[in-house]
N, CA, C and O atoms as CSV, one atom per row, in Angstrom:
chain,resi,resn,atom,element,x,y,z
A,1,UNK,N,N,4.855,-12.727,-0.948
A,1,UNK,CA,C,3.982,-11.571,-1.037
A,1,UNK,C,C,2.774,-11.920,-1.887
A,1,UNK,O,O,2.748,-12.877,-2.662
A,2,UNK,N,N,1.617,-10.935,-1.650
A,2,UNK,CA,C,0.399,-11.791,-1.897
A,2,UNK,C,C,0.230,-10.706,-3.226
A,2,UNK,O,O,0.467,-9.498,-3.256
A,3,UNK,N,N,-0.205,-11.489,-4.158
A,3,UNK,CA,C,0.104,-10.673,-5.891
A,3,UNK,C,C,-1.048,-8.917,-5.678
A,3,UNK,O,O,-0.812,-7.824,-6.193
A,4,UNK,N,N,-1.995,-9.228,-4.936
A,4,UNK,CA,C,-2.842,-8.235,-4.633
A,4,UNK,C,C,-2.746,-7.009,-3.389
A,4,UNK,O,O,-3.619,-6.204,-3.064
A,5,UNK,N,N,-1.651,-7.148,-2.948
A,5,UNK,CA,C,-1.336,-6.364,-1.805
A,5,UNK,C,C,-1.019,-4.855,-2.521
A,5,UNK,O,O,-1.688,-3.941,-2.037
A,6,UNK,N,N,-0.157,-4.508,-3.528
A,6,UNK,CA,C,0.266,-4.006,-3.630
A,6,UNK,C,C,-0.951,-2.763,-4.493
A,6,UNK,O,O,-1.029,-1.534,-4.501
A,7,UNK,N,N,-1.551,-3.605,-4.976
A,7,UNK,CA,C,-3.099,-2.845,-5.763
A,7,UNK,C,C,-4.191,-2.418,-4.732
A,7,UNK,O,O,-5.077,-1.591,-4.949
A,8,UNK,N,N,-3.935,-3.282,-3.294
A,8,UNK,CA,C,-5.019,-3.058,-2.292
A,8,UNK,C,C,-4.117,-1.471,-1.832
A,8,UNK,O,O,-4.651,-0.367,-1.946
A,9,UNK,N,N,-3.065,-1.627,-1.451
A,9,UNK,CA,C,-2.085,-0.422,-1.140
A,9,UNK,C,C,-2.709,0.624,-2.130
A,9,UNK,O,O,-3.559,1.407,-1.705
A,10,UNK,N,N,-2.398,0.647,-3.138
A,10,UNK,CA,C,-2.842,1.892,-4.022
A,10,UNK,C,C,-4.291,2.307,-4.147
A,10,UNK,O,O,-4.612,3.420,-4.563
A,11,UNK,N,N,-5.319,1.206,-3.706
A,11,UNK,CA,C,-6.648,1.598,-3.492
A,11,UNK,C,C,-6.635,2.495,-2.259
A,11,UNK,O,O,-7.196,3.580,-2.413
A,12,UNK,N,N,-6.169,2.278,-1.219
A,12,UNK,CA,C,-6.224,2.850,-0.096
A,12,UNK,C,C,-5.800,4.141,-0.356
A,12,UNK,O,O,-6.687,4.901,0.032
A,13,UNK,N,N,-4.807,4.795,-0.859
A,13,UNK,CA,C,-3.563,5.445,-1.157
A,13,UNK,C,C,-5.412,6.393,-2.517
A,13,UNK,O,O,-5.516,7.617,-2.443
A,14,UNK,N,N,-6.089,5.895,-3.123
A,14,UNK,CA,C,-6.663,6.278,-4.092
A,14,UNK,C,C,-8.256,6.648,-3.088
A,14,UNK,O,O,-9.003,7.396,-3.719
A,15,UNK,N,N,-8.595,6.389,-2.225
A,15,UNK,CA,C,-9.610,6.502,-1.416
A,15,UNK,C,C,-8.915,7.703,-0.391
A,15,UNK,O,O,-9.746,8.508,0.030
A,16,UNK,N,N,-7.777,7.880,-0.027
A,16,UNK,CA,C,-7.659,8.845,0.895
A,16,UNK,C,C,-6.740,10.272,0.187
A,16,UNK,O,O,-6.477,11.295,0.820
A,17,UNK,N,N,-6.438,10.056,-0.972
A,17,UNK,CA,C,-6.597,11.257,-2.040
A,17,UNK,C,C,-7.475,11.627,-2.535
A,17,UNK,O,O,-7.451,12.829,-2.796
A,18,UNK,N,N,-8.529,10.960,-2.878
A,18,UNK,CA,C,-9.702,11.472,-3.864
A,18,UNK,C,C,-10.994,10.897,-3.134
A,18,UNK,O,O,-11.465,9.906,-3.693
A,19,UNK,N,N,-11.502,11.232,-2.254
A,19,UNK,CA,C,-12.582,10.670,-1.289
A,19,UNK,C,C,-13.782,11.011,-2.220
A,19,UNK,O,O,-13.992,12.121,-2.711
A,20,UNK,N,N,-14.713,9.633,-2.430
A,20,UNK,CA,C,-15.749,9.951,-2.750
A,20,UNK,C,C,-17.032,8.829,-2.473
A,20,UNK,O,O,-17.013,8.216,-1.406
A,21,UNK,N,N,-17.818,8.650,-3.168
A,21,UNK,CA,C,-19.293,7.684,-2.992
A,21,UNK,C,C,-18.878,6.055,-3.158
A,21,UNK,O,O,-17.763,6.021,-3.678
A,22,UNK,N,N,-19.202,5.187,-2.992
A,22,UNK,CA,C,-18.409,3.672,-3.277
A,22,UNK,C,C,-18.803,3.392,-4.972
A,22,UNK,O,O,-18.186,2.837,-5.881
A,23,UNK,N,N,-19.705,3.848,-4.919
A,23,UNK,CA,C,-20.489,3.763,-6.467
A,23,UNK,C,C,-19.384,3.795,-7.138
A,23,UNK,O,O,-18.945,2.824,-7.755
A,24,UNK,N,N,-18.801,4.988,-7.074
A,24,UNK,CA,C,-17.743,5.822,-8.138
A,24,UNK,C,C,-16.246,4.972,-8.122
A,24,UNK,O,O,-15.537,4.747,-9.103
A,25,UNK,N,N,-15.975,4.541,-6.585
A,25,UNK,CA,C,-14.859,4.567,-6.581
A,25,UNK,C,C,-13.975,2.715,-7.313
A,25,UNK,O,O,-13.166,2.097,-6.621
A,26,UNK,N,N,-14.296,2.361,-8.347
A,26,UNK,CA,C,-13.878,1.000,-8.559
A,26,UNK,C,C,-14.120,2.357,-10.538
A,26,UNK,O,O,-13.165,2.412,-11.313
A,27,UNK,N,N,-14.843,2.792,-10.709
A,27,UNK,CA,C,-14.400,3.404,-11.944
A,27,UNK,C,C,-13.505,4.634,-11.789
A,27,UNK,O,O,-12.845,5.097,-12.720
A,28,UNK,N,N,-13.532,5.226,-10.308
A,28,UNK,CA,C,-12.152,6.464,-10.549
A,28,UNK,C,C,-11.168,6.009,-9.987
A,28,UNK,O,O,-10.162,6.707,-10.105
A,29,UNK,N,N,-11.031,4.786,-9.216
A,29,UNK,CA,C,-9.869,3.826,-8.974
A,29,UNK,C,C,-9.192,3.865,-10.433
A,29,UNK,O,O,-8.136,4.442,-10.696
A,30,UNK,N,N,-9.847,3.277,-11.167
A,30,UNK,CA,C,-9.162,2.840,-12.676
A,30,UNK,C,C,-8.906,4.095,-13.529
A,30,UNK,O,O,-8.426,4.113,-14.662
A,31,UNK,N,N,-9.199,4.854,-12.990
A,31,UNK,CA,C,-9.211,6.189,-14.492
A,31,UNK,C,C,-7.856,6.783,-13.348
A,31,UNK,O,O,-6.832,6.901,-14.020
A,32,UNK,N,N,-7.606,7.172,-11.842
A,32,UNK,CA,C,-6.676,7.318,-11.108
A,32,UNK,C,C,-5.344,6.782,-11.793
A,32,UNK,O,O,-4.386,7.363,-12.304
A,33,UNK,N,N,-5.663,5.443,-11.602
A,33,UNK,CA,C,-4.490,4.619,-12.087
A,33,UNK,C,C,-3.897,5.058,-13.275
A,33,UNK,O,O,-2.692,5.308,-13.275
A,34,UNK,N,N,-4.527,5.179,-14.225
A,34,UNK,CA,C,-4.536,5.254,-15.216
A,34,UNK,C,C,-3.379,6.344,-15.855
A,34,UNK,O,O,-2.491,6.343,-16.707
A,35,UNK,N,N,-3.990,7.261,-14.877
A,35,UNK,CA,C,-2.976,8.979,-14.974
A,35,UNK,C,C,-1.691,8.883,-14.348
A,35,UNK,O,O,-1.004,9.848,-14.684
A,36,UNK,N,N,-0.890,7.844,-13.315
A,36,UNK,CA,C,-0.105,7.917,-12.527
A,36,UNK,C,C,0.840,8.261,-13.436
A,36,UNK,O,O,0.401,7.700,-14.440
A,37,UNK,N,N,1.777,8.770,-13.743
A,37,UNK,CA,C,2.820,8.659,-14.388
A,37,UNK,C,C,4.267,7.899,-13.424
A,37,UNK,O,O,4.101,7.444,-12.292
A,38,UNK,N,N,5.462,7.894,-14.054
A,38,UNK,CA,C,6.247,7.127,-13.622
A,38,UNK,C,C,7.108,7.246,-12.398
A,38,UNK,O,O,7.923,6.388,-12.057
A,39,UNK,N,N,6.886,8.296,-11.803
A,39,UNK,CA,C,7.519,9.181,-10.688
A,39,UNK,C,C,6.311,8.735,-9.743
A,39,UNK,O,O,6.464,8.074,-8.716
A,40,UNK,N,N,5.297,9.114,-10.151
A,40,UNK,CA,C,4.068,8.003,-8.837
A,40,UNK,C,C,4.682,6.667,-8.810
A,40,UNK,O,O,5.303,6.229,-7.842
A,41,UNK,N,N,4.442,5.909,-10.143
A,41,UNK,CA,C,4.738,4.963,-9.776
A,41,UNK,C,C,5.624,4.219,-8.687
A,41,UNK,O,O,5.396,3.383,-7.813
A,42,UNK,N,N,6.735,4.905,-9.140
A,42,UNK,CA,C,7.871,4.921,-8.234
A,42,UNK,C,C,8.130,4.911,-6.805
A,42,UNK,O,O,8.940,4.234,-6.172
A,43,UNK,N,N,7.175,5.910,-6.354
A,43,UNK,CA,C,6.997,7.044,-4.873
A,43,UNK,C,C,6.132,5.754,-4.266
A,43,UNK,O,O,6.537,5.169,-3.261
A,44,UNK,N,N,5.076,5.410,-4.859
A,44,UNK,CA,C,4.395,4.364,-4.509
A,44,UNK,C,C,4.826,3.170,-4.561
A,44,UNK,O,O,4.132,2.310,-4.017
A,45,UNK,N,N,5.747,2.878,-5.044
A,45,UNK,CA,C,6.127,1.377,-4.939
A,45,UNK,C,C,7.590,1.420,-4.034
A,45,UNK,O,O,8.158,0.391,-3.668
A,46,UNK,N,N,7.987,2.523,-3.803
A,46,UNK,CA,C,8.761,2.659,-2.427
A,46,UNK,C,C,8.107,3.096,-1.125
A,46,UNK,O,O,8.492,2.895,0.027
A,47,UNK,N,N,7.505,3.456,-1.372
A,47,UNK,CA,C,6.434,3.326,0.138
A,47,UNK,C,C,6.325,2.155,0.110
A,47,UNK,O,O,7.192,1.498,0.686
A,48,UNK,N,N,5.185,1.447,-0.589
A,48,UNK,CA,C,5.055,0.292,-0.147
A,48,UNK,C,C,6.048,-0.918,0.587
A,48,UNK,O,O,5.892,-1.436,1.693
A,49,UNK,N,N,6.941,-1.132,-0.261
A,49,UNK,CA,C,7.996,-1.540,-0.055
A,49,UNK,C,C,8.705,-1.441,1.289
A,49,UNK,O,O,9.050,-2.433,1.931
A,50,UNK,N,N,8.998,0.448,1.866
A,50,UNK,CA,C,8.922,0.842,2.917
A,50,UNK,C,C,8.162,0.101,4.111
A,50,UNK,O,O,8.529,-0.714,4.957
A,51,UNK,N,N,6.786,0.811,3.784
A,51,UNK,CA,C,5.822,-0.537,4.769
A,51,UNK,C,C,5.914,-1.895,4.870
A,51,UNK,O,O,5.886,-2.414,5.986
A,52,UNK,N,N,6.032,-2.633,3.755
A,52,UNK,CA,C,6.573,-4.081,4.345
A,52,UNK,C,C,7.976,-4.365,4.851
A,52,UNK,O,O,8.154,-5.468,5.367
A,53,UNK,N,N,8.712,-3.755,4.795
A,53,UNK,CA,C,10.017,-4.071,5.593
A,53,UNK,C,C,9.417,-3.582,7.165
A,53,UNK,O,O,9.499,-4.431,8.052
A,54,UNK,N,N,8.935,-2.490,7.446
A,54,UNK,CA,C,8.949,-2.021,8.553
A,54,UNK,C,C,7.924,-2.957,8.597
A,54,UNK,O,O,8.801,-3.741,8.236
A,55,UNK,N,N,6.693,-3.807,8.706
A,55,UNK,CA,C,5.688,-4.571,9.143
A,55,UNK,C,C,6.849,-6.131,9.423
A,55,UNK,O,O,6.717,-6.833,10.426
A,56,UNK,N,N,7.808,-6.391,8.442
A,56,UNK,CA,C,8.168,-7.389,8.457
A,56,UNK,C,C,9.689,-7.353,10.082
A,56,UNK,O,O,10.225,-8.169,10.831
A,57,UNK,N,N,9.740,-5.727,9.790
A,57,UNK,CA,C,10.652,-5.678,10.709
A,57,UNK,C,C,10.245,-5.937,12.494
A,57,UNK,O,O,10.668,-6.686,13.374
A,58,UNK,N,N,9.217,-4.880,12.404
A,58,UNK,CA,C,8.213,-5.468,13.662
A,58,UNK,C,C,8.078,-7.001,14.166
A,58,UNK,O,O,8.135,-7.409,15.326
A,59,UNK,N,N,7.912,-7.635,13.141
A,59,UNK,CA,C,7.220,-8.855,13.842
A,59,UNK,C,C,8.523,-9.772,14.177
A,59,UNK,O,O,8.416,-10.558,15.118
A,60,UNK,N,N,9.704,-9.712,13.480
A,60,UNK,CA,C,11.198,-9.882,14.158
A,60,UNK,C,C,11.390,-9.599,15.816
A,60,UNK,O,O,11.823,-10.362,16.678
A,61,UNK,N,N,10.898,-8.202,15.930
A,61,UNK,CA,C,10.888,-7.518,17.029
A,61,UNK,C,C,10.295,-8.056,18.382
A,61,UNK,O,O,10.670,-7.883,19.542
A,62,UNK,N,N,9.255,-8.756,17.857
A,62,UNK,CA,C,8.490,-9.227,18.601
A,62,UNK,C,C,8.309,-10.679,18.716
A,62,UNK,O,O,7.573,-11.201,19.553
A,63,UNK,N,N,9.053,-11.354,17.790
A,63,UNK,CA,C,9.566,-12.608,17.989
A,63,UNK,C,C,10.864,-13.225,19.453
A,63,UNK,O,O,11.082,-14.177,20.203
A,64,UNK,N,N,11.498,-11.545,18.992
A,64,UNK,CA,C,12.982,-11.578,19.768
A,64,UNK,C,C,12.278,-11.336,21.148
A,64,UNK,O,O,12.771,-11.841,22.157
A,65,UNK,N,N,11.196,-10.614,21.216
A,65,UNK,CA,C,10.709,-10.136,22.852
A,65,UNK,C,C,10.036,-11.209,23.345
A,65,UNK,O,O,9.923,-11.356,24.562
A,66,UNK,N,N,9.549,-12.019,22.527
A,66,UNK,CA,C,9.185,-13.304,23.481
A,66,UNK,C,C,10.103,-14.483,23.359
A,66,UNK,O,O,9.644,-15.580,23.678
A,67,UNK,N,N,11.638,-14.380,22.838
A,67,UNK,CA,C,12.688,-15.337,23.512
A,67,UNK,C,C,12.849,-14.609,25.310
A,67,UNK,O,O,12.398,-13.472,25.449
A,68,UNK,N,N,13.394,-15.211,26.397
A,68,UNK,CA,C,13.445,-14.806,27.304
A,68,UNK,C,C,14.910,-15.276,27.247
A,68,UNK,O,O,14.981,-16.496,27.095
A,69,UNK,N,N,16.006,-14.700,27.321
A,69,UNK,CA,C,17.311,-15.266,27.648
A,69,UNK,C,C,17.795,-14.702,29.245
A,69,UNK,O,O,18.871,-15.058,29.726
């Protein structure tokens, strides 16, 4: 896993809660963060988590569909 995935996740996750100008958003990214308490944390790092199994599960899926037995 790539050390930045998981911060790109919460940017996204921080752009489609709090929509605003690009200007702003790398200083209310950080002040966002900042407030999460530990129950976000949490919620968010099981989603994520969520999403990479299911991305990792997919591509299994589609490994197995191009064996032809």
């Amino acid at each position: 896993m790539k050390t930045n995935e998981f911060e790109e996740f919460l940017r996204e996750r921080h752009m489609e809660e709090c929509p605003g100008t690009k200007d702003f958003l790398i200083e209310d990214f950080e002040r966002w963060i900042s407030y999460l308490d530990i129950d976000q944390w949490l919620n968010y790092g099981e989603w994520f988590g969520n999403l990479k199994a299911k991305k990792e599960a997919e591509k299994g899926i589609e490994r197995l569909q191009k064996i032809k037995i």
